[in-house]
N, C-alpha and C positions, 0 to 999 in steps of 0.2 A: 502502387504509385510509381511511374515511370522515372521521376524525378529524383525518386531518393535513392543518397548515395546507398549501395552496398559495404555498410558497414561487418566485420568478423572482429568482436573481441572476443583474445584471445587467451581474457582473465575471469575470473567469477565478478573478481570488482569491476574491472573495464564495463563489462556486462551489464551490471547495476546499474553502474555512473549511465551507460546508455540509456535504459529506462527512466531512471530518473530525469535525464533530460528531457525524454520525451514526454514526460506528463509535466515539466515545468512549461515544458514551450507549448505545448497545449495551452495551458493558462494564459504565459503569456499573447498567446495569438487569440485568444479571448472564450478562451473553453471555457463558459459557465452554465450551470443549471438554472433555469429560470427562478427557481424557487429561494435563490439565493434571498431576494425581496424580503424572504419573509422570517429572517433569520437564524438560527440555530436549532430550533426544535423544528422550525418547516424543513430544514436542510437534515435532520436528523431523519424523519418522516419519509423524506425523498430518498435519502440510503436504505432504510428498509425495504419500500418498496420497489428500487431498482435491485438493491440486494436479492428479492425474492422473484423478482420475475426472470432475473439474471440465471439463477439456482434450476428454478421450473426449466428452464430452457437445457442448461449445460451439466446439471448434476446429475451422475450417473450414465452418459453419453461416452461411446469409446472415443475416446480421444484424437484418433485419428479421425472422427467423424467430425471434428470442427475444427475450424477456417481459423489457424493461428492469427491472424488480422484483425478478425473481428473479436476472437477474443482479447489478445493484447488491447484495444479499441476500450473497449467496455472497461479492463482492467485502469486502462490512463482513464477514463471518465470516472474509476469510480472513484481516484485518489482526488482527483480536480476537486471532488464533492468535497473529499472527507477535507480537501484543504481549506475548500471553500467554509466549511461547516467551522473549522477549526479557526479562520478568522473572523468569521461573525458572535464567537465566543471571546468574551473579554478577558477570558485566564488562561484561556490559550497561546499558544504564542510559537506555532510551527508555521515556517511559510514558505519552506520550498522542498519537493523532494531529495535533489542532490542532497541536500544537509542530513539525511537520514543515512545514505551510503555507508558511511562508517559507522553508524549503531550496526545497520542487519549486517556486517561484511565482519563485525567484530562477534555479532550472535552466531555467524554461519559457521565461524572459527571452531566454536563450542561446539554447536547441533551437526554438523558435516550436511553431506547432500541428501541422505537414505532418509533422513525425517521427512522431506517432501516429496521426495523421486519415489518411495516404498505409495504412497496413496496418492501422489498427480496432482490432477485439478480437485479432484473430490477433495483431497485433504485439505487442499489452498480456502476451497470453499468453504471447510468447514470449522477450519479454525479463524477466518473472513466474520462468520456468523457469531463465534464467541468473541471476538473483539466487538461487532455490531452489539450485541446482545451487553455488553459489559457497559457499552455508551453508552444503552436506552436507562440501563440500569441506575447508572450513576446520576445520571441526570435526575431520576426522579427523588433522591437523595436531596433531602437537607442537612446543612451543615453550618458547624460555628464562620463566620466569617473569620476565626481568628487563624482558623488551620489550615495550610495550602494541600495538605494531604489529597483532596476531591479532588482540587484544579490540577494537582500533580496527575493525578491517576488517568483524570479525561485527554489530559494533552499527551500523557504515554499512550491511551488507546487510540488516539491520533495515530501517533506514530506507527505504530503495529498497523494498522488498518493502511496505511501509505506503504509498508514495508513488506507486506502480504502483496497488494499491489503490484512495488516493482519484483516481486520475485514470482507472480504469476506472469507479467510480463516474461521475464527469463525464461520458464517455465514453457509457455506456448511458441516463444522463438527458438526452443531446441538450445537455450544458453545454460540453461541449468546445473548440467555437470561440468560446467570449464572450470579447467583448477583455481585453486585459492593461490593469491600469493601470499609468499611467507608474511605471517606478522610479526611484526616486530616486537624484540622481547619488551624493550621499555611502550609499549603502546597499554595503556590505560586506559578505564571509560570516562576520566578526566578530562583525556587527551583529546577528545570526541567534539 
């Protein structure tokens, strides 16, 4: 795109915070799956199966054989979903990327960059599939109405599956090793 600025950050978070923009303004410029209609288990249905045609296509592919574009592309579509899927559920309650930046920026602190950079996209993919695999899961679960425990869990594999995302995003623009900046001793998951 001719248009858009030449952005370099020159942080891990800077980096993030970019992705994350990009799949909110996605949304907001009206990115949605048609199947939004049909609410959370059709939106769920529609992540597996872009999940897996995504997979067929890019898993196992040397990396330099695809067009960072299209992958970041697919990556912002596939979070729009999971956002999408995640407000058509009513114990959910995730609704924008940016707002996830400081969970994975404070998880990236812990794991470093070798957890994703040591396997690529294959790994992105394939821990992608265990968060997928953990929502089909849960959903099919019943439970007391009295324990938010389920709703807790579906709106954390929310997040994970947004936060896999933007850091496939990073991942295909070449951003994924840019340093961390320091964090801050008093920073807590509180503080989030």
């Amino acid at each position: 795109m001719e248009n858009e600025p030449n952005l370099k950050p020159t942080t891990w978070e800077t980096a993030a915070c970019l992705m994350a923009y990009r799949i909110d303004d996605a949304r907001d410029q009206g990115l949605q799956h048609p199947e939004v209609e049909h609410g959370f288990l059709g939106l769920l249905t529609t992540m597996r199966n872009e999940y897996d045609s995504f997979c067929y296509k890019a898993y196992g592919v040397i990396e330099e054989d695809l067009d960072a574009q299209i992958v970041a592309n697919w990556f912002t579509a596939f979070a729009t979903l999971a956002l999408d899927a995640g407000e058509s559920h009513e114990d959910i309650h995730v609704t924008s990327a940016i707002d996830i930046v400081p969970f994975i920026a404070m998880k990236q602190h812990d794991y470093g960059h070798m957890n994703i950079q040591r396997f690529g996209l294959d790994g992105i993919l394939v821990r992608l599939h265990d968060k997928l695999a953990r929502l089909e899961n849960l959903e099919t679960k019943h439970y007391d109405a009295s324990t938010d425990a389920l709703c807790e869990a579906k709106e954390d594999t929310i997040v994970d599956i947004i936060g896999y995302s933007i850091i496939a995003c990073m991942y295909a623009y070449g951003m994924w090793m840019l340093p961390l900046s320091p964090m801050p001793e008093d920073w807590e998951t509180e503080d989030l």
